[in-house]
N, C-alpha and C positions, 0 to 999 in steps of 0.2 A: 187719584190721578193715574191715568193707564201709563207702564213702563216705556220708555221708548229707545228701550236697547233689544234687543232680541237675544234671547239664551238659545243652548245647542235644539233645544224641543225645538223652538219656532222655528228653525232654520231646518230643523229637516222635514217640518210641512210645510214648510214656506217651497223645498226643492220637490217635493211630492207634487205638493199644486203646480209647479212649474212645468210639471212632464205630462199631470191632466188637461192641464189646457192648452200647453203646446199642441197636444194629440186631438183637439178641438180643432185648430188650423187646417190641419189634415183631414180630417173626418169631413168639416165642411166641406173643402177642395174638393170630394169625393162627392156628396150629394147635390152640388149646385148642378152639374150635368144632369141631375134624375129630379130635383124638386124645386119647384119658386122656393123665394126667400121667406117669407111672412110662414110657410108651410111645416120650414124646415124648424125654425125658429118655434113655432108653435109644438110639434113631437118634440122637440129638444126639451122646454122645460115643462110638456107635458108629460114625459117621461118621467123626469126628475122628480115633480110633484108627489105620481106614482108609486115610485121606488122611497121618497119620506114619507109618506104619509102609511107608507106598510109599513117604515119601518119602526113608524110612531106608534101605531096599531100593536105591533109586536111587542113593541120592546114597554109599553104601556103608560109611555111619557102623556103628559097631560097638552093636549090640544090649546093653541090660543082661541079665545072668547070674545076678547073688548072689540070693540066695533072700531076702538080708535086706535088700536092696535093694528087693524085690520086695514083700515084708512094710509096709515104706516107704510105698510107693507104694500101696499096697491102703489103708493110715491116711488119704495126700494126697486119694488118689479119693473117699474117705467124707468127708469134710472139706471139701472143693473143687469135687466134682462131687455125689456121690449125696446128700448132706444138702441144699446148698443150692438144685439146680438142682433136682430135686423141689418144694421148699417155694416158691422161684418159681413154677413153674409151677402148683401147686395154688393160689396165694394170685392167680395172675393169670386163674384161672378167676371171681373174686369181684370185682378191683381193676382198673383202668386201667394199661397199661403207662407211661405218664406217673409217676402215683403210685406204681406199683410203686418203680421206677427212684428216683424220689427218696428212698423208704424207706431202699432199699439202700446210699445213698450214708451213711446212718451206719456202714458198713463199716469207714472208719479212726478211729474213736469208741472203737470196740469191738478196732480191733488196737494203737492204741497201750495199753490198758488190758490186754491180755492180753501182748504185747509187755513192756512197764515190766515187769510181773509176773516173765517167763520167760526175758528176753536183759539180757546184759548192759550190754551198747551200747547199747538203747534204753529205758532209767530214764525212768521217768517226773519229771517238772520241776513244779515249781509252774505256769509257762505252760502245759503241756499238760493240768494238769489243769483248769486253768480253759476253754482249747479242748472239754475233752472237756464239761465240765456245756454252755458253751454251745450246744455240738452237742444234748446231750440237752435243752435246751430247745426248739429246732428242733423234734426228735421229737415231743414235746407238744404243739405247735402244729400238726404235721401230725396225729395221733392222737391226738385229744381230744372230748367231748364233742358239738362242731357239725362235726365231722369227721365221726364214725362217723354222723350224718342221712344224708349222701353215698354213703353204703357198696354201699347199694343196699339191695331190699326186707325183706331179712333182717339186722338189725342185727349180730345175733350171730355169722354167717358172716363179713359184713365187717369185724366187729373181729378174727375168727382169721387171715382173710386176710393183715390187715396186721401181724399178730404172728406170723406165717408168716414175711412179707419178715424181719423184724427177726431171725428166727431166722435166716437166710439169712447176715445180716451177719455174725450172731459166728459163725457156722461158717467164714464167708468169714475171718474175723480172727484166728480159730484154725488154719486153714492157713496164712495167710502167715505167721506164727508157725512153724508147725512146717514151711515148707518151707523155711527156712532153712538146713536141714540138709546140704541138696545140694550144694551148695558145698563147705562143709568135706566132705563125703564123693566130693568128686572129680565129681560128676555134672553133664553139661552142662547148659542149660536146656531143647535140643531133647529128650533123653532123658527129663528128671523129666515134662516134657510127654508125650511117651508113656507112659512108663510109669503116669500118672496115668489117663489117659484109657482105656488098656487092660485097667486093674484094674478101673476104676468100671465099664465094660462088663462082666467077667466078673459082677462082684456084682449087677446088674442084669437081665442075660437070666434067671436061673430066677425071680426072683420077678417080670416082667412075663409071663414065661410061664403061672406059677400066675394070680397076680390079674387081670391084663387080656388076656388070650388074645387075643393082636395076630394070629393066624390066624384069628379069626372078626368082626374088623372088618371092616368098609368102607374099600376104598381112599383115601387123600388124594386132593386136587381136585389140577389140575397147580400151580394157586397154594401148595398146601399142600405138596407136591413139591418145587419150590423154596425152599420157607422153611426145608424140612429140610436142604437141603442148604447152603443160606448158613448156618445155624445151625452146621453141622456143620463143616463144611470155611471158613471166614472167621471165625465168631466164637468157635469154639472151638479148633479146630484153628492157626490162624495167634493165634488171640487168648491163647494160653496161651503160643506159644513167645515173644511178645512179653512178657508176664507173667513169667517165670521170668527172664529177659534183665532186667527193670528189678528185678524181685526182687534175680539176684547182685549187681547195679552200687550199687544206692543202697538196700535195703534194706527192711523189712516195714513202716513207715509210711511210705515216701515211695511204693511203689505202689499202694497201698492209694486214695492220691488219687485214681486214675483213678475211684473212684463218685463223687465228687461232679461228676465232665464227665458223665458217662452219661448221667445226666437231659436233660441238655440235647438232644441228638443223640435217644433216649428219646422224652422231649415232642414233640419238632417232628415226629419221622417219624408220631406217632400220633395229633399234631392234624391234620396236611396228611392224609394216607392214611385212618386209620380214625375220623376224626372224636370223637374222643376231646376232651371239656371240662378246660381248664385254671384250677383255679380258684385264686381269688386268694391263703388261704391255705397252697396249696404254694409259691409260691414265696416268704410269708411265711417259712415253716417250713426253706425250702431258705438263704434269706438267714442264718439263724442258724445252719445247719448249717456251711455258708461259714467266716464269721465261726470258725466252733470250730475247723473243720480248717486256714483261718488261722492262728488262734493257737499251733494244733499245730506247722505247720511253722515260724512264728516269724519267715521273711525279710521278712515284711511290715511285722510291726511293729518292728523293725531299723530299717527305712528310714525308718518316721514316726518315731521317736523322733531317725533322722539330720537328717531335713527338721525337725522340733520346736526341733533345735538351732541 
C-alpha cells in the first residue's frame, strides 16, 4: 500500500515541481501570441520526449516493449498531456496565466472525488468531503458573475476559457487516478514519463499537421524559442519524472497538491515580467481553495484540534 503521508524528500519535489510548472503558466503566456494551441502543445511534449529518450539512450535504462504497456501510456498521454495541455493553452489565449494557474489548482478537488470513487486506499471521508465543497466554493468565487466582467471583451469566450482550465483539472485528476497503475505493473516513474510524453506526441503530430500547418507559420521570436524549450525540457520533461516519483511514494491525492503552490510562483512571474493584474478576488477564491485542500489532507486540523487541547 503506497504511504499517504509525505516525508521532507516528497515535499521538496513536490515544491520543485511547483516552480516547474508554475513557469509553464508563464512560458505559455509568452508563446500563445506567436503559436496556435494544438502547435504549441505539440513542441512542448515533443521536446520532452526528446530530451528522455536521450536521457534513456545515455544513461542506458531499458526501454518499455509491451504493446500493453504502450496501450497504457497512449490513455496517460490523452489524459495528462493532449486533453489537458491543450485546454490550457486554448483557455490562456482568453485568461491571465495568474488566473489560469489558480483555476487549475482545483486539481486535487476533482482527484480526491475521482480517487474515493476508483482506489481503494483513497475512500473518500466525511473530512474530505467537506474540503472538497469548500474548495468548490473557492471556484465560485473565482467564476462568478463580477468575475466573468474581468474576462475580457467577449463575455462568453472568457467564461469557456475558464471552463476550459476546470476541464483541464479533472482530466488532470483522472490521470493521477489512473496512473497509479504503474507501480503495481512494475514501471519506473522515469519510463511511465516517457512513455506518456512519447504517445501524446505520436497522437498529436497528424492532426497539427492537418489543422495548423506548422510549415506555413512564422518562425518564433528567439524569446519564443526559449520558452519552448524551458516548456519542454524543465517543466515537462524533468516536471513529470518528479510527478511520477511523488506519485509512487505518497500517492494520487497527496500530488495532486502541487496546483494549489503553482499559483503562486504562476502569479508572481506574470505580475513581475508580463504585467498581468492581480485582483483581489483570486486570492479570495484561492484562500478557500486552501482551506478545502487543507481539509483534505487533514494534518492541519490534527494539530488545532492538538493545540485546542
Amino acid at each position: 500500500m503506497i504511504n499517504q503521508r509525505m516525508g521532507t524528500k516528497d515535499w521538496a519535489m513536490l515544491l520543485l515541481l511547483s516552480l516547474l510548472w508554475g513557469g509553464s503558466f508563464f512560458f505559455i503566456s509568452i508563446l500563445v501570441t506567436e503559436l496556435p494551441p494544438l502547435t504549441i502543445v505539440l513542441l512542448r511534449v515533443g521536446i520532452a520526449a526528446i530530451t528522455l529518450w536521450t536521457i534513456l539512450l545515455i544513461a542506458g535504462y531499458e526501454a518499455p516493449k509491451s504493446l500493453g504497456l504502450w496501450g497504457a501510456f497512449t490513455t496517460l498521454g490523452l489524459l495528462n498531456n493532449v486533453i489537458p495541455f491543450s485546454l490550457i493553452v486554448w483557455g490562456q489565449n482568453h485568461i491571465g496565466a495568474g488566473l489560469a494557474s489558480i483555476i487549475n489548482a482545483t486539481t486535487p478537488l476533482f482527484t480526491v472525488l475521482i480517487a474515493g470513487a476508483f482506489l481503494s486506499d483513497e475512500h473518500m471521508s466525511p473530512q474530505k468531503i467537506i474540503g472538497v465543497l469548500i474548495g468548490l466554493f473557492g471556484v465560485t468565487v473565482l467564476i462568478g458573475p463580477s468575475s466573468l466582467l474581468d474576462s475580457g471583451p467577449n463575455m462568453a469566450v472568457g467564461t469557456l476559457a475558464q471552463l476550459a482550465i476546470i476541464g483541464a483539472a479533472i482530466s488532470y485528476g483522472c490521470a493521477s487516478v489512473f496512473g497509479r497503475r504503474f507501480k503495481a505493473m512494475g514501471v519506473t516513474p522515469f519510463n511511465t514519463a516517457v512513455g506518456q510524453v512519447t504517445s501524446s506526441s505520436i497522437i498529436l503530430l497528424p492532426l497539427v499537421l492537418l489543422i495548423e500547418r506548422p510549415d506555413q507559420l512564422p518562425s518564433p521570436s528567439l524569446q519564443g524559442w526559449l520558452s519552448i524549450l524551458c516548456l519542454g525540457i524543465f517543466c515537462t520533461a524533468l516536471g513529470y519524472i518528479l510527478f511520477f516519483r511523488i506519485l509512487s511514494s505518497s500517492g494520487a491525492t497527496n500530488v495532486v497538491l502541487v496546483t494549489f503552490l503553482v499559483p503562486i510562483s504562476a502569479s508572481f512571474l506574470s505580475w513581475l515580467i508580463l504585467n498581468e493584474q492581480l485582483h483581489g478576488r483570486y486570492f479570495t477564491g484561492m484562500t478557500f481553495i486552501g482551506l478545502g485542500l487543507a481539509a483534505i489532507d487533514g494534518r492541519l486540523w490534527k494539530k488545532l484540534k492538538v493545540i485546542a487541547r
